[in-house]
Structure formats: C-alpha cells, structure tokens
MIFI-562669 format. One record per residue: residue number from 1; residue in one letter; x, y, z of N, C-alpha, C, O in turn. Coordinates in steps of 0.1 Angstrom, whole numbers. Atoms other than C-alpha are relative to their C-alpha. Layout:
REM residues N
MARKE   nr  rest    n.X    n.Y    n.Z   ca.X   ca.Y   ca.Z    c.X    c.Y    c.Z    o.X    o.Y    o.Z
MARKE  NUM     a      X      Y      Z      X      Y      Z      X      Y      Z      X      Y      Z
...
***
This chain:
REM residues 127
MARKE   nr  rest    n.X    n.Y    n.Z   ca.X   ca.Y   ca.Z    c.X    c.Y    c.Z    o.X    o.Y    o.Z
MARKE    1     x     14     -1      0   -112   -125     59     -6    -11     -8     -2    -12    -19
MARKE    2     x      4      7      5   -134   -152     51    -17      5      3    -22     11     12
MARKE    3     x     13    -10      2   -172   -142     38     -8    -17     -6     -5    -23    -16
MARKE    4     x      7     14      5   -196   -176     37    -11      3     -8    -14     14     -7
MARKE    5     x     12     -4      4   -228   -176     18    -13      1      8    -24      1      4
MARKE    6     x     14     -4     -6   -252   -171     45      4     13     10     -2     16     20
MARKE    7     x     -3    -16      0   -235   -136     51      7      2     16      4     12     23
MARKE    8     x     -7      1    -11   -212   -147     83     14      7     -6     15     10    -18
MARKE    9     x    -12    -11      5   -178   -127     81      8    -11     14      4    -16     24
MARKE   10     x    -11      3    -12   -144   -139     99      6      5      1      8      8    -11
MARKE   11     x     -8    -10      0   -119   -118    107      7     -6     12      3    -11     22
MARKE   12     x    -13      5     -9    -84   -125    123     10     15     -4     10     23    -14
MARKE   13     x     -6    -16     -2    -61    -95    137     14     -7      2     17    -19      3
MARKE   14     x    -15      4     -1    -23    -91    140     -2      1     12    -12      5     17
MARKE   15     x      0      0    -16    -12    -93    174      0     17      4     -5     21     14
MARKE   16     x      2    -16     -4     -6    -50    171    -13      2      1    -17      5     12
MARKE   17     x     17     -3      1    -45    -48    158     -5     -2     13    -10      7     20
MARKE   18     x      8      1    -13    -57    -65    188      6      8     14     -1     13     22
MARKE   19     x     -4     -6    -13    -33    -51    214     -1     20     -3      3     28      6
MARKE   20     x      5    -12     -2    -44    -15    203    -13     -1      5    -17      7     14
MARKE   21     x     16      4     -3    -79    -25    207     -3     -5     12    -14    -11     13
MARKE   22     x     -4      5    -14    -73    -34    240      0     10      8     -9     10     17
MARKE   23     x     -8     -9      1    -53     -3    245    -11     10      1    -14     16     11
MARKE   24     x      8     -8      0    -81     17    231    -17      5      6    -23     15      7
MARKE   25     x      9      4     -2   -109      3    244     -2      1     16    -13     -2     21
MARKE   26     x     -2     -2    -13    -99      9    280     -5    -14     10    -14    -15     18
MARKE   27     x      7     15     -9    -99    -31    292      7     -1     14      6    -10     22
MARKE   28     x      0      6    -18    -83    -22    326    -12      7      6    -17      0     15
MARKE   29     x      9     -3     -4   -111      0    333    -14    -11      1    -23     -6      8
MARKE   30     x      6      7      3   -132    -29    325      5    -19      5     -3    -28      5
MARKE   31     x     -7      7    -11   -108    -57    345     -9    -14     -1     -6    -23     -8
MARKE   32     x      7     14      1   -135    -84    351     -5     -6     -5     -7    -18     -2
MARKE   33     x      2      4     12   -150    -87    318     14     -5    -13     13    -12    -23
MARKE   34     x     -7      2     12   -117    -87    299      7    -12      9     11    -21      2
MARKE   35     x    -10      8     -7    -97   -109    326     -3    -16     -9      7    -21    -14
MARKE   36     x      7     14      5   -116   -143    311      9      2    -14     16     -7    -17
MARKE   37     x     -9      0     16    -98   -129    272     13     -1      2     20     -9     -4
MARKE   38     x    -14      3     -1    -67   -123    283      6     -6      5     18     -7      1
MARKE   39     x     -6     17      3    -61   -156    301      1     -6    -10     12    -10    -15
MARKE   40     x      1      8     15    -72   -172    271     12      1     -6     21     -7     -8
MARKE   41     x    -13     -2     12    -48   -154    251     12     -5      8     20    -11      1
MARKE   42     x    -15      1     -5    -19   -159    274     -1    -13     -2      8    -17    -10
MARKE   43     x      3     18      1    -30   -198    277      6     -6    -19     13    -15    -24
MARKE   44     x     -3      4     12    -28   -197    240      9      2    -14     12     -4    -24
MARKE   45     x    -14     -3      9     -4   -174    226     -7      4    -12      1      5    -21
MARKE   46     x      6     -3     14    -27   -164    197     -7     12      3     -7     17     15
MARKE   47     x     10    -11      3    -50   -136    188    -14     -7     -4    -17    -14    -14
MARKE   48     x     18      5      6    -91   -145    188      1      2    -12      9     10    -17
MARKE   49     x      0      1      7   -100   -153    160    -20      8     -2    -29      1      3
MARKE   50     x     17     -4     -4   -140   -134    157     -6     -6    -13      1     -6    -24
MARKE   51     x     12      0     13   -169   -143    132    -12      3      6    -17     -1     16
MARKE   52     x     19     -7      0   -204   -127    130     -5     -8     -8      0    -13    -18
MARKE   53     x     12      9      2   -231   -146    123    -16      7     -3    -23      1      5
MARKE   54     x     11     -1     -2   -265   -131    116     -2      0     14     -4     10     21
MARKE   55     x     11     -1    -12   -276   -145    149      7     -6     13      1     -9     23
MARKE   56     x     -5     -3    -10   -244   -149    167     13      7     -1     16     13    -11
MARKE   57     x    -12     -3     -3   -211   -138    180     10     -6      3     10    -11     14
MARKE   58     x    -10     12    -11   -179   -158    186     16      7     -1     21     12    -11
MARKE   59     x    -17     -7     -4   -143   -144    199      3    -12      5     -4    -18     13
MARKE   60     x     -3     11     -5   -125   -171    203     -7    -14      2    -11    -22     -7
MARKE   61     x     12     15     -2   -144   -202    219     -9      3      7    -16     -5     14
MARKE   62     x      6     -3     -5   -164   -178    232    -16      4     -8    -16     10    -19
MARKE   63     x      8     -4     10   -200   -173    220    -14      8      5    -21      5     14
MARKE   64     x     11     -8     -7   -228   -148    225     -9      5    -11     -5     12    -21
MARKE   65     x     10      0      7   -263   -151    210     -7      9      0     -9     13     12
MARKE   66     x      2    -11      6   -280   -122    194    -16      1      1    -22     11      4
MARKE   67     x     16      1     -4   -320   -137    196     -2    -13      6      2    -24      3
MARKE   68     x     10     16     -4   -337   -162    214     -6      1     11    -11     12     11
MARKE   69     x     17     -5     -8   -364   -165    244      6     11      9      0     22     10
MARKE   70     x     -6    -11     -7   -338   -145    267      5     11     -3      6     20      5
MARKE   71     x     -7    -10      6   -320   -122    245     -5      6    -14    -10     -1    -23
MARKE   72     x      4     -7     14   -327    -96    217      8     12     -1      8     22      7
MARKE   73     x     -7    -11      4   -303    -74    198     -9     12     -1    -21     11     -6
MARKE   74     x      7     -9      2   -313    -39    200      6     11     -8      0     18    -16
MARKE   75     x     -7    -10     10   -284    -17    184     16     -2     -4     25     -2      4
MARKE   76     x    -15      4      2   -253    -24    166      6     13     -9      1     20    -18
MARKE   77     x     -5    -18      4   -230      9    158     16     -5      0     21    -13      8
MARKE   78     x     -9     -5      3   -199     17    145      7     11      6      2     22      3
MARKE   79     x     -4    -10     -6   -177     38    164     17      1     -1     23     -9     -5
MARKE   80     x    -15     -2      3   -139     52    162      3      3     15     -3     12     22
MARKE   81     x     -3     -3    -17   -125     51    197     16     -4      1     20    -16      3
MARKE   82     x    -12      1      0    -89     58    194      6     -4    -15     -2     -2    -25
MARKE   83     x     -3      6     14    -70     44    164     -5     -8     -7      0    -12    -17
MARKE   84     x      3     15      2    -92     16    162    -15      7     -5    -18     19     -3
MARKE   85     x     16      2      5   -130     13    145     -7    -10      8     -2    -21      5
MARKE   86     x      6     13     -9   -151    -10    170    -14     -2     -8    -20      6    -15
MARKE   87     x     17      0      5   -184    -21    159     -9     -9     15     -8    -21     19
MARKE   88     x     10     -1    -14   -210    -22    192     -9    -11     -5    -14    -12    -16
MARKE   89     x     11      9      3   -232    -49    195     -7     -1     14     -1     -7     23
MARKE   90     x      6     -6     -9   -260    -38    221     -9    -12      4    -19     -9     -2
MARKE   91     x     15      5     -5   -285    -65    235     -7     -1     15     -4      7     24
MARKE   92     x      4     -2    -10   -305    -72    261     -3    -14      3     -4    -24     -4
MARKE   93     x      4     15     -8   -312   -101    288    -16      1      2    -18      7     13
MARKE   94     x     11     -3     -6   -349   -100    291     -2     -3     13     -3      5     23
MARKE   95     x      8     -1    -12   -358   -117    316      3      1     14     -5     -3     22
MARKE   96     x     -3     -2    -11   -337   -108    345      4     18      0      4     24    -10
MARKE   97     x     -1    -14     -2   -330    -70    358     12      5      5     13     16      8
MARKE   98     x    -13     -2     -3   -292    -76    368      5     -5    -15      0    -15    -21
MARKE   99     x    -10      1      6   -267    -73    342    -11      0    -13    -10    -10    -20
MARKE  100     x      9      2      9   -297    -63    318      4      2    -12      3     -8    -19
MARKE  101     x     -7     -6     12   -281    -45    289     13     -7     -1     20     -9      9
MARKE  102     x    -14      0      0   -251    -56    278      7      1    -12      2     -4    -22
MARKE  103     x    -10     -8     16   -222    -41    247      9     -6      1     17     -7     10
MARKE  104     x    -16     10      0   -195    -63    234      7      8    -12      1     11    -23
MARKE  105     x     -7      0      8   -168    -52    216      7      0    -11     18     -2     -7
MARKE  106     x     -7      8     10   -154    -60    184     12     14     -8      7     24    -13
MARKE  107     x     -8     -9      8   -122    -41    167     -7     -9    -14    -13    -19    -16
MARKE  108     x      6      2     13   -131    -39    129     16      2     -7     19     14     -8
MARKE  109     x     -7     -3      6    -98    -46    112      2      8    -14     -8     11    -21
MARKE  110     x     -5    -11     11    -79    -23     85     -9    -10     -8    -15    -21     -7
MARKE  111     x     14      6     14    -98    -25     51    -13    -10      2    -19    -16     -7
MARKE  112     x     14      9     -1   -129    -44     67    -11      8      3    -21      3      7
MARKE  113     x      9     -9     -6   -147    -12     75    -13     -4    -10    -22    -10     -5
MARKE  114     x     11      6     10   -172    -20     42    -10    -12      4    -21    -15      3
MARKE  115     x      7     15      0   -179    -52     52     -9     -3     16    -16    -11     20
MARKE  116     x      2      1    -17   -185    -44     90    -14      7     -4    -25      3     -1
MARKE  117     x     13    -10      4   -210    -17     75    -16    -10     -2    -27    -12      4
MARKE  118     x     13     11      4   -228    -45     55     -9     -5     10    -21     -4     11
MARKE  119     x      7      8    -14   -236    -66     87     -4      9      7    -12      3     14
MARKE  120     x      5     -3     -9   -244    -40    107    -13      3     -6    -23      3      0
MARKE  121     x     15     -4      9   -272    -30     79    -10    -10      2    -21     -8      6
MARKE  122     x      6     11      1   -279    -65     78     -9     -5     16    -20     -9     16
MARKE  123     x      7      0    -14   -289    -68    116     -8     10      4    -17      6     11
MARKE  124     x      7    -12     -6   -303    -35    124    -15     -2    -10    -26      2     -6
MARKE  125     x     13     -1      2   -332    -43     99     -7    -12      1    -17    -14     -6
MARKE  126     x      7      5     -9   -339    -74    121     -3      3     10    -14     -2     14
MARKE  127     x      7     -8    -13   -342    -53    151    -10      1      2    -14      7     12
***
C-alpha cells in the first residue's frame, strides 16, 4: 500500500485476493464487462494494480473519472460479498440515458479496510 499526500491510496492484491474477488463478485454473470480484465490479465500474467484518486479510478491501465461535464459520483459503499470487502463506486453518465448509472468494483485488500473507510468519507462529502 502506497498512501501519497494528496490522499490517493494504491493497493496491489495476491493473485488468491483477486481471484476470490472475481469468484465473489459473480464476473461470469457479468461476462462482457469483466471479459476486457481478464484478457488483460491473461496478456499480462499479473494482478491490476488499483489506485484511488479523489477524482479518479484506475485498475490497471484502465481509468474511470469520478467528476467532470459528463459524469458525477453519487455513492461509494462498502459492502462484504462473500469472503471479500468490495468498496462500490456508483456514478452516473449525465448526459446520455443508455448505460446511465454505472458501479465498479474494487476488492479492498486484508488490513486496508481503515483506509478504504477514509476515502470513502473523503468522497461522499464531495457528493
């Protein structure tokens, strides 16, 4: 875990961590959103690496922005879904009416539950 001073967090999982979180999270039910991560992974042989940002999100080389003219976070939650702690990150697309809402994922590795808390404090009283 790496913790910078403008309150970004990094977190890297073992390969068990993530493949419960996988596991738990039910990504064959979900098939066409997860297919894009687990090429990756297979291409790369590694485990994403995630960091939170205040005002973004990045899994891997993937990146998904939290405010700006099209998007605005609306709720980020902590939840236990299976062996795993996920932390929800809820926004919305304004201005189109397909694929309006949308919830990404993130496993919250062992002993990072504190720190997951923090950030979610920290965003929710930008909302």
């Amino acid at each position: 875990m790496e913790q910078s001073p403008e309150g970004a967090i990094q977190w890297q999982y073992t390969r068990k961590e993530w493949n419960h979180f996988l596991k738990a999270t039910g990504w064959k039910k979900n098939w066409p959103a997860m297919f894009r991560l687990l090429f990756a992974r297979w291409i790369h042989r590694k485990v994403p690496v995630v960091n939170i940002k205040p005002d973004q999100l990045s899994i891997g080389s993937d990146r998904y922005y939290f405010f700006g003219e099209r998007k605005k976070l609306r709720n980020v939650e902590i939840r236990e879904e299976g062996p795993v702690n996920v932390i929800c990150f809820e926004y919305e697309n304004l201005p189109t009416d397909t694929e309006r809402w949308k919830v990404i994922k993130v496993p919250v590795p062992r002993g990072r539950l504190k720190e997951a808390l923090r950030m979610q404090e920290h965003l929710l009283a930008t909302v």
